[in-house]
C-alpha positions as CSV (number, residue, x, y, z in Angstrom):
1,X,-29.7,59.2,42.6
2,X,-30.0,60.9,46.0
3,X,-28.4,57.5,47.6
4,X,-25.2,58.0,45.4
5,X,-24.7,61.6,46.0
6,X,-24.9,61.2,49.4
7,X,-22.3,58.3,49.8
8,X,-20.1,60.1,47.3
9,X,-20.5,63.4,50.0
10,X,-19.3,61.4,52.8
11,X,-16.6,60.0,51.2
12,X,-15.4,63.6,50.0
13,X,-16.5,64.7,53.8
14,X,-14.0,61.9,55.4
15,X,-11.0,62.4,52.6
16,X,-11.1,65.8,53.2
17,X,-10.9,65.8,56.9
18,X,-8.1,64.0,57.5
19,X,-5.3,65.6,59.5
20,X,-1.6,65.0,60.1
21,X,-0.7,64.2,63.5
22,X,2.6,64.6,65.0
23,X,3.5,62.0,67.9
24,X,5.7,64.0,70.4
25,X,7.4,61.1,71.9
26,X,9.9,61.8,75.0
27,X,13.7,60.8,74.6
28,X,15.7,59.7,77.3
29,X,19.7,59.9,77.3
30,X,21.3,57.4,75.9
31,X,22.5,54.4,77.7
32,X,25.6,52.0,77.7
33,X,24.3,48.5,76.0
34,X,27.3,46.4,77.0
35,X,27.5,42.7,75.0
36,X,30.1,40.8,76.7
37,X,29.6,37.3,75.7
38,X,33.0,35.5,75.8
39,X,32.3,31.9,74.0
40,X,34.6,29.2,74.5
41,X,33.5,26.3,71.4
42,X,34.8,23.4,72.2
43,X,37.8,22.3,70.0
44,X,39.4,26.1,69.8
45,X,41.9,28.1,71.5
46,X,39.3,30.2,72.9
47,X,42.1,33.4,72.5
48,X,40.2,35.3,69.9
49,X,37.3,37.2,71.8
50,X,35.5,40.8,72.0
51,X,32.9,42.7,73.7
52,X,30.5,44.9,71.8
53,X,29.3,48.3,73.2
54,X,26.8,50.5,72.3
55,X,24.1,53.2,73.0
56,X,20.1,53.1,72.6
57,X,18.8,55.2,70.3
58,X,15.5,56.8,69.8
59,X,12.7,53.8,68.5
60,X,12.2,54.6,65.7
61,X,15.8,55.4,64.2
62,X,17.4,52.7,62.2
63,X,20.8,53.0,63.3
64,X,22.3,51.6,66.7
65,X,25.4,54.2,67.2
66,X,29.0,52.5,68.6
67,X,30.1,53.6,71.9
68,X,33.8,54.5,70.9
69,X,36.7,55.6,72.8
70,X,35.8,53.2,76.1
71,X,38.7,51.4,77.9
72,X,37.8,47.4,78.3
73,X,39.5,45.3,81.2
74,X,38.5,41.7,81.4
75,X,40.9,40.0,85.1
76,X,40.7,36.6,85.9
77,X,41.0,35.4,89.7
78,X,44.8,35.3,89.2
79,X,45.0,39.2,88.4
80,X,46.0,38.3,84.8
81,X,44.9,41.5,83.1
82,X,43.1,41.2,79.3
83,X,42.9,44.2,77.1
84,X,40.6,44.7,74.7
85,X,41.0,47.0,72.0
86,X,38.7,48.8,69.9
87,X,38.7,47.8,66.2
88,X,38.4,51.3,64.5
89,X,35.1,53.5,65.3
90,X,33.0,50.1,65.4
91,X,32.3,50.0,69.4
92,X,33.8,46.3,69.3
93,X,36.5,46.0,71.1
94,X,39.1,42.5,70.6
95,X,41.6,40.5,72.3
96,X,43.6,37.7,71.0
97,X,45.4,36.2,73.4
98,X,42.5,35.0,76.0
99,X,42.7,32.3,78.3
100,X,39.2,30.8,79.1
101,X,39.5,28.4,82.4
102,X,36.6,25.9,83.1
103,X,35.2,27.2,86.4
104,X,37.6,30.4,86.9
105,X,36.0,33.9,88.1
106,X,36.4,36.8,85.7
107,X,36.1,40.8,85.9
108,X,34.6,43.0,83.8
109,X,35.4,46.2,84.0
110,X,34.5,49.2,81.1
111,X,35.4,53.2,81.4
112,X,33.0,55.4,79.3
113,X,32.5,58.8,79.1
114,X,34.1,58.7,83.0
115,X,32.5,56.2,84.4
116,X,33.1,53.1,85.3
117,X,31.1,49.9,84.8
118,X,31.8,46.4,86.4
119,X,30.5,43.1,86.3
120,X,31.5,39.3,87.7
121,X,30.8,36.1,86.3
122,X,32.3,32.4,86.4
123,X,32.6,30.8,83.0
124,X,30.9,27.7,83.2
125,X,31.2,24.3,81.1
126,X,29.2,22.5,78.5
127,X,28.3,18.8,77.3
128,X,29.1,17.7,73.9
129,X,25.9,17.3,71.7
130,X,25.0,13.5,71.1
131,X,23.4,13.8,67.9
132,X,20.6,15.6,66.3
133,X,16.8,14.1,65.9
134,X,14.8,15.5,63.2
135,X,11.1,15.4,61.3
136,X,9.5,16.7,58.5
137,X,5.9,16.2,59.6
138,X,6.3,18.3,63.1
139,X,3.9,21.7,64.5
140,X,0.6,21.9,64.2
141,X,0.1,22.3,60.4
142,X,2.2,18.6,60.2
143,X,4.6,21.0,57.4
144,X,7.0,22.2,60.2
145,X,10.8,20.9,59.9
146,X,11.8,19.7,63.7
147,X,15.0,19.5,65.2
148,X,15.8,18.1,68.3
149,X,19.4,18.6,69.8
150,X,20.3,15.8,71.9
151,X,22.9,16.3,75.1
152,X,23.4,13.9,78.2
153,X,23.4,16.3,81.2
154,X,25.9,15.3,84.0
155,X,24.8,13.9,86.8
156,X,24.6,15.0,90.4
157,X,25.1,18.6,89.2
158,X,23.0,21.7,88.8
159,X,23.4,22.7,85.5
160,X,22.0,25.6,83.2
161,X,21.3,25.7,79.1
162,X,21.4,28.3,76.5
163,X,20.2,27.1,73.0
164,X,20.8,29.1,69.7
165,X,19.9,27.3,66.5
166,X,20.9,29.6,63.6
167,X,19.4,29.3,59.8
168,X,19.4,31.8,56.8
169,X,15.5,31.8,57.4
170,X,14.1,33.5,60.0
171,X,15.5,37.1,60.6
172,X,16.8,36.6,64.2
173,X,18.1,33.1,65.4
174,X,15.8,31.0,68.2
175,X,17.1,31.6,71.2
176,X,16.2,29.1,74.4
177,X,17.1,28.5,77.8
178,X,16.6,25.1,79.9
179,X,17.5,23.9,83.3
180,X,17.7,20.2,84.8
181,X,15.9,20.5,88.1
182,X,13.9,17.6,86.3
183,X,16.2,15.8,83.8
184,X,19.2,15.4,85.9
185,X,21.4,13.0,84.5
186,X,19.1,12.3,81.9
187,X,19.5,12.9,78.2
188,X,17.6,15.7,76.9
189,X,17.4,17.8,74.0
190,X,17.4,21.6,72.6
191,X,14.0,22.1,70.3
192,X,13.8,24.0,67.4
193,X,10.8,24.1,64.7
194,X,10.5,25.9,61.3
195,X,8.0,26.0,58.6
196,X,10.4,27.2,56.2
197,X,13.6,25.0,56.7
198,X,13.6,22.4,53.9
199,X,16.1,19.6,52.8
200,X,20.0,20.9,52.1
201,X,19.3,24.0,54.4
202,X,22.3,24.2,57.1
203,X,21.6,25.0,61.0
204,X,24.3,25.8,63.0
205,X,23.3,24.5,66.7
206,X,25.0,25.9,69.4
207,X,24.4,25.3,73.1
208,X,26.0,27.2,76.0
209,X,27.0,26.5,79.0
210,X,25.4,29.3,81.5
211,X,25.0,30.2,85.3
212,X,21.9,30.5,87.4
213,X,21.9,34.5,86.9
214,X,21.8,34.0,83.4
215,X,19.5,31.6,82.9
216,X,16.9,33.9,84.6
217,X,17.7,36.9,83.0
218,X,17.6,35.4,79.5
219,X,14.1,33.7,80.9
220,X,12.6,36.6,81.8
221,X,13.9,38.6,78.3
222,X,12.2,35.1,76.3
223,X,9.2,35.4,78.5
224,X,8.5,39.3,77.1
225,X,9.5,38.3,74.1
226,X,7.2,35.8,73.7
227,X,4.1,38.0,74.7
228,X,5.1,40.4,72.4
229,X,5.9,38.9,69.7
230,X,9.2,40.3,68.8
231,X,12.7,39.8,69.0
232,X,15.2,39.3,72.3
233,X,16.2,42.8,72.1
234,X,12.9,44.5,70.6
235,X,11.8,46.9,73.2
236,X,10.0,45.6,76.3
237,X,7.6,46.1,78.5
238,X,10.1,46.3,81.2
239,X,13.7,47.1,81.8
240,X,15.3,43.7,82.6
241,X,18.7,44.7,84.2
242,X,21.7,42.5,83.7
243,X,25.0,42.2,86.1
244,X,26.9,45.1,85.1
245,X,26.9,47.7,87.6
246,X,27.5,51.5,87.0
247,X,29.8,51.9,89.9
248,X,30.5,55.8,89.8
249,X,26.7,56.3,88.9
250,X,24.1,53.6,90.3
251,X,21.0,55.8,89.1
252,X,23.3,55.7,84.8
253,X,22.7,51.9,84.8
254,X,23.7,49.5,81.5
255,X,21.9,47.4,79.6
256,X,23.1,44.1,79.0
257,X,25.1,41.3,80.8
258,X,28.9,39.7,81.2
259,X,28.4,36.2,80.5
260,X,31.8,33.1,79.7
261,X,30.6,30.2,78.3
262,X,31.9,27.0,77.0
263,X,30.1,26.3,73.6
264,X,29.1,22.9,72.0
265,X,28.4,24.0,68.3
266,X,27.5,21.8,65.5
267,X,26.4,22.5,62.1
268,X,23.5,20.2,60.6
269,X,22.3,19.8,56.9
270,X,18.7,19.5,57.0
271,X,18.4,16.0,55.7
């Protein structure tokens, strides 16, 4: 009997002594997130385009606020001047009449809150994708579904790769980046593997065309985000800077990149 009372005391002893405790985490201001990816997919115009902006917010809060009111310049090496406007209070601003050129230099250039952000970057070309390879039996557990996305990369080049392959089943799309310093001229392939993907499910495939910057940029995001476990944009163990520069404040810097790419995209029925 003494046993029981005495576990049934320490239980009461531990319930009771719980206390609340308040985390006081420290805030920093807000800063510019700038998303400039302008995608050229192979087969389109290329003339509808927009860059998303936006501000951190504290971790824990659900809700990534719009950066509105900004003014959004993307030049070309020809001084022909896009405008991008912003599509009500939704911090994405949109052009429609674009001209993506294979190999031409473009400027980004962003006034918010009275400063002024820029950024430079060439858009660069892409390979069709050959075909797709797939297996049921792949990973470790034999269950995974496999997909291998098959491109010949050109030869006597230096070439960088920026895979996303895009299903309704995991939350965030798999994002990887690949370089031929060892496959020149070879045909290669984009990977992707999935326990949950089964037969009928649709993947769309895309595959960028990037430049050396990038490639490293997005390597060394994938690298934390592998270690940690979470997403590309999760919060990281260290403030990867991009190539947009705060030019009327160096110390106010962005967050994210100005990237043009040509896109080979291809949707696939798991089979």
């Amino acid at each position: 009997m003494r046993t029981y009372i005495f576990i049934l005391s320490v239980l009461l002893l531990q319930t009771s002594c719980e206390d609340i405790i308040v985390v006081d985490l420290h805030t920093a201001e807000p800063k510019l997130v700038i998303e400039a990816s302008i995608n050229w997919i192979k087969g389109t115009s290329g003339k509808n385009q927009f860059v998303k902006l936006s501000l951190t917010a504290p971790y824990f809060d659900s809700i990534i606020p719009p950066a509105n009111g900004a003014t959004v310049i993307i030049k070309d090496q020809k001084n022909r001047v896009y405008n991008f406007i912003e599509d009500g209070m939704s911090g994405i601003y949109k052009n429609t009449r674009f001209t993506p050129i294979i190999n031409h230099t473009y400027s980004l250039e962003i006034t918010y809150n009275d400063e002024v952000y820029s950024a430079t970057e060439t858009l660069k070309s892409v390979v069709p994708i050959d075909y797709i390879g797939q297996t049921l039996t792949g990973g470790f557990s034999g269950e995974d579904t496999e997909l291998k996305a098959y491109y010949t990369d050109p030869a006597d080049e230096t070439n960088f790769y920026f895979f996303e392959f895009i299903s309704d089943i995991p939350a965030i799309p798999s994002l990887s980046v690949y370089e031929d310093r060892y496959n020149n001229g070879n045909q290669i392939f984009g990977f992707y593997s999935e326990e949950d993907l089964e037969v009928g499910d649709r993947v769309t495939i895309r595959n960028h065309g990037i430049s050396e910057r990038f490639y490293n940029y997005m390597f060394i995001l994938l690298q934390q985000n592998s270690n940690a476990g979470g997403g590309p944009f999760e919060t990281h163990p260290t403030i990867v800077k991009g190539n947009c520069v705060n030019q009327t404040n160096p110390e106010n810097f962005p967050l994210g990149y100005f990237r043009l790419s040509e896109v080979a995209e291809l949707i696939y029925t798991v089979q």
